[in-house]
C-alpha positions in Angstrom: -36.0 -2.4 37.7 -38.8 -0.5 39.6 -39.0 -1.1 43.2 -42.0 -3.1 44.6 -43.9 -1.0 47.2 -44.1 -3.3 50.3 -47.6 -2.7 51.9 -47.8 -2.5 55.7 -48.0 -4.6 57.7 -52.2 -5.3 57.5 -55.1 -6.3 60.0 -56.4 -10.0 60.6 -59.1 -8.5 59.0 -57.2 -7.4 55.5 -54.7 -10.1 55.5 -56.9 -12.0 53.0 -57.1 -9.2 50.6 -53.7 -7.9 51.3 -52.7 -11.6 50.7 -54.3 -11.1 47.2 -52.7 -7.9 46.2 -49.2 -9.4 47.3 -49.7 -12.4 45.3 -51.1 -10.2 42.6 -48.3 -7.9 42.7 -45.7 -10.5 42.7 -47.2 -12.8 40.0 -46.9 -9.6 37.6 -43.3 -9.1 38.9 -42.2 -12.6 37.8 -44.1 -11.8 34.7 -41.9 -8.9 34.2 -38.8 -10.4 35.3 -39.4 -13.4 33.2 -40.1 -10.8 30.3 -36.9 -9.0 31.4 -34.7 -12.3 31.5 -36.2 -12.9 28.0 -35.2 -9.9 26.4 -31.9 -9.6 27.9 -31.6 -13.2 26.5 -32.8 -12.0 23.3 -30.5 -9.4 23.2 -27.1 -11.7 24.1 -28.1 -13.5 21.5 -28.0 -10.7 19.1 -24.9 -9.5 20.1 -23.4 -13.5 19.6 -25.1 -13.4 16.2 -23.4 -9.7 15.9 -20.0 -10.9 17.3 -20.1 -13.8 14.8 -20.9 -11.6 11.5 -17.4 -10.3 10.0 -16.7 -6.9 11.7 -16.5 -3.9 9.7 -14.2 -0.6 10.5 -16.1 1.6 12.9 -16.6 5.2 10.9 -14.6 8.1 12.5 -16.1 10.5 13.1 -17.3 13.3 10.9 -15.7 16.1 13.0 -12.5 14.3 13.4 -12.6 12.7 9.3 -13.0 16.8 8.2 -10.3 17.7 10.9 -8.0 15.3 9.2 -8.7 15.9 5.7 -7.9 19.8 6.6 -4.6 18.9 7.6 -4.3 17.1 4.8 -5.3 19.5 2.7 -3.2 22.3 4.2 0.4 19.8 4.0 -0.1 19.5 0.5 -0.7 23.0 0.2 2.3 24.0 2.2 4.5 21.6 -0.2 2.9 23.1 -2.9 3.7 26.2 -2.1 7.6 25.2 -1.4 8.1 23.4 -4.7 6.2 26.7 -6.2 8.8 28.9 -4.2 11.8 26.5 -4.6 10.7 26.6 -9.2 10.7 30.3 -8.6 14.3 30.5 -7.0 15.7 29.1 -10.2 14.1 31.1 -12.6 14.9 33.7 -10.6 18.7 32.4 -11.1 18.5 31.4 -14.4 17.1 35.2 -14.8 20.0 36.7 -13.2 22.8 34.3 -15.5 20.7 35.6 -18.6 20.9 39.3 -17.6 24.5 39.2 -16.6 24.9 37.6 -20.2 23.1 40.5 -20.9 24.7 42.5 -19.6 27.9 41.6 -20.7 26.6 41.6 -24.1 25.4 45.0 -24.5 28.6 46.2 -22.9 30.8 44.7 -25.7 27.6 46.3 -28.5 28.1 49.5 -26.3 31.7 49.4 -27.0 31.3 48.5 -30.5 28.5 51.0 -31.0 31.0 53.7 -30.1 34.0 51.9 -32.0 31.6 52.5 -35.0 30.4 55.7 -34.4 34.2 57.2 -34.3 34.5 54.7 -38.0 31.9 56.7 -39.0 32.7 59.9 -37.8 36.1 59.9 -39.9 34.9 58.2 -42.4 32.4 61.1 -42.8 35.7 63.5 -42.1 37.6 61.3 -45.1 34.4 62.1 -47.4 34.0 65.1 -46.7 37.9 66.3 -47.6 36.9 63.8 -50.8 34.0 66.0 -51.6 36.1 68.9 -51.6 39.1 67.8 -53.7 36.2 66.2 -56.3 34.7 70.0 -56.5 38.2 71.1 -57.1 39.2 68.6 -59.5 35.9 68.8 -61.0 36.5 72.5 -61.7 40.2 72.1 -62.5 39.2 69.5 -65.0 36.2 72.2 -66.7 38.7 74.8 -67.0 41.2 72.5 -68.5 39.0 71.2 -71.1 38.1 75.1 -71.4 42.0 75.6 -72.3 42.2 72.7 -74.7 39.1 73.8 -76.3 40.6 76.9 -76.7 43.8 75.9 -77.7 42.6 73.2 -80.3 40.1 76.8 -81.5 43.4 78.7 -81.7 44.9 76.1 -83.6 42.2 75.4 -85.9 41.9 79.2 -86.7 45.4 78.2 -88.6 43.8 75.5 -90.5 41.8 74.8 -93.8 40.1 71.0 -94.9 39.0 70.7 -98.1 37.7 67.7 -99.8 37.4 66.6 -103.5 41.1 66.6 -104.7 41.4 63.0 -106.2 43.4 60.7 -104.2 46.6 58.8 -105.9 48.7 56.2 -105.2 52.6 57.4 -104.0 51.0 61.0 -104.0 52.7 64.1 -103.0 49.7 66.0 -101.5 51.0 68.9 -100.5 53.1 69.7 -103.8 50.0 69.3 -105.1 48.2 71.8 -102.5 50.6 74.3 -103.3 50.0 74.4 -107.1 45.7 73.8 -106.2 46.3 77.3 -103.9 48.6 78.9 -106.6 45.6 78.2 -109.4 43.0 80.0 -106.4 45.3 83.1 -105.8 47.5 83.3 -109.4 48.8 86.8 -107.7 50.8 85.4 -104.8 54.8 84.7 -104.7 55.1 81.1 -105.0 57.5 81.2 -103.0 55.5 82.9 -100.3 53.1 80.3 -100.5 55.5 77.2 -100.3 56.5 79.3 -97.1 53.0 79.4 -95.5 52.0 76.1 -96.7 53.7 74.4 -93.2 51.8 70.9 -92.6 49.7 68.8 -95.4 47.9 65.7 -95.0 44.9 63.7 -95.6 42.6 62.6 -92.7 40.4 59.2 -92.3 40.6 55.8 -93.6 41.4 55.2 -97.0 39.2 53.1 -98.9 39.0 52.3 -102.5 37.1 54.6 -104.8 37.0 57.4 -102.8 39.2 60.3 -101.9 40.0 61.6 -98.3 40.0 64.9 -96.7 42.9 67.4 -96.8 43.8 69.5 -93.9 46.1 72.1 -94.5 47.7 73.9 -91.3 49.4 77.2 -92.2 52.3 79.1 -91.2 51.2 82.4 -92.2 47.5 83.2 -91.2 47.2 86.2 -93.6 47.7 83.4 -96.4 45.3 81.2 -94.9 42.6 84.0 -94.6 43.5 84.6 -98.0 42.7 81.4 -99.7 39.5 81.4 -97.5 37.8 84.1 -98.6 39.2 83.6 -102.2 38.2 79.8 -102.7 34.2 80.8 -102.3 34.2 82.4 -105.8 36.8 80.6 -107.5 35.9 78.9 -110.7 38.7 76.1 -109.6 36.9 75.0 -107.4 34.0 75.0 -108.9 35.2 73.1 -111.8 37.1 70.6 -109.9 34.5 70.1 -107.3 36.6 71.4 -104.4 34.8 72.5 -101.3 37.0 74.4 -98.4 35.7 74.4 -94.5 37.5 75.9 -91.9 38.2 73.9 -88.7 36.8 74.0 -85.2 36.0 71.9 -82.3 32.7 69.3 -82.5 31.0 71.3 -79.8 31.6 74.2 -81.7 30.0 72.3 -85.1 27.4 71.1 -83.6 26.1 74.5 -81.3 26.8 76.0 -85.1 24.4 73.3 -87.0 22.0 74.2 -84.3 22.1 78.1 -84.7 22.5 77.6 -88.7 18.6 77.3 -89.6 18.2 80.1 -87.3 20.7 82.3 -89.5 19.3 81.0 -93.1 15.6 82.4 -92.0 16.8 85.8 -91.1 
């Protein structure tokens, strides 16, 4: 409130009009301290009216609200974090378990790796002595077959088959052989030929109405050549329908049936 400024003290002369002013002066004081009193009334009032209305929670604030809400923030980031760190430590543990597993696993496939490999190696050792004694039985048994080849050629060099001497029941075939080969060579001791006539029989399964083979194996090959070259011509033979062959292997028979239309064109 402004401070009224007291006039001195005046003449006899100015009391009147300094009277006036004073009176002047102070009548607009009490105005404004009557408008003063009113407002501050008016404003008590507002506050009663203010103080009676429900009261609602003062804002904080906004330096201290964004202060908090940073610390806030950076708790649940730190936690975050921890559980984070604390997740990792146990797959980090659960790592190391599965690589000692692991571990331990490819040591016993390491071992069984080698275990193999050493199977393998003498198994390959065992196949490879195999492989040998196959090559050696493999030629033993070609040279064997050679021999029996060569045997059973020797043999049948000592032979003669013939087919078309009818077949009889109780038959003595090679009784009858020996008079057949006495008919062929008329010249030759009969007893001669009984001695070079050593093994007669017929070959294959008898069946009715037919007549089997004959092989004849000889003691004497001279006699066996003999009748050979002697039953080609012979008008026995011819009349009786008798047809000599000589005997030999079926690889040798069937290189010959190859080579034989070769020989008829030449």
């Amino acid at each position: 409130m402004p401070k009224p400024n007291i006039p001195k003290k005046p003449s006899k002369s100015g009391w009147k009009v300094a009277s006036e002013q004073v009176s002047h002066e102070d009548e607009e004081m009490l105005t404004s301290a009557s408008d003063h009193d009113y407002v501050k009334e008016a404003n008590m009032a507002k506050r009663k009216d203010i103080g009676s209305a429900p009261t609602t929670p003062n804002k904080a604030p906004a330096g201290k609200k964004s202060k908090n809400k940073e610390e806030n923030e950076e708790d649940v980031s730190n936690l975050t974090i921890l559980i984070a760190i604390q997740n990792m430590a146990k797959d980090v543990e659960e790592l190391k378990e599965k690589a000692a597993q692991s571990s331990s696993m490819l040591a016993a496939l390491s071992k069984a790796v080698q275990f193999n490999a050493e199977e393998v190696k003498e198994c390959k050792g065992k196949v490879n002595e195999l492989e040998m004694q196959f090559h050696l039985l493999k030629k033993e048994n070609v040279e064997l077959k050679e021999r029996l080849k060569e045997k059973d050629r020797y043999k049948m060099r000592w032979c003669l088959k013939f087919k078309g001497l009818p077949e009889k029941k109780d038959e003595n075939i090679r009784q009858e052989t020996i008079q057949l080969f006495k008919r062929i060579i008329p010249d030759i001791d009969l007893r001669r030929l009984e001695d070079a006539v050593d093994v007669v029989h017929r070959v294959g399964k008898k069946e009715d109405n037919r007549s089997r083979a004959v092989i004849v194996l000889f003691a004497r090959r001279l006699v066996k050549e003999e009748i050979w070259r002697r039953s080609k011509d012979s008008p026995v033979c011819k009349e009786r329908g008798i047809r000599f062959s000589e005997m030999m292997p079926l690889e040798d028979r069937e290189a010959r049936k190859k080579l034989w239309p070769q020989v008829e064109q030449e």
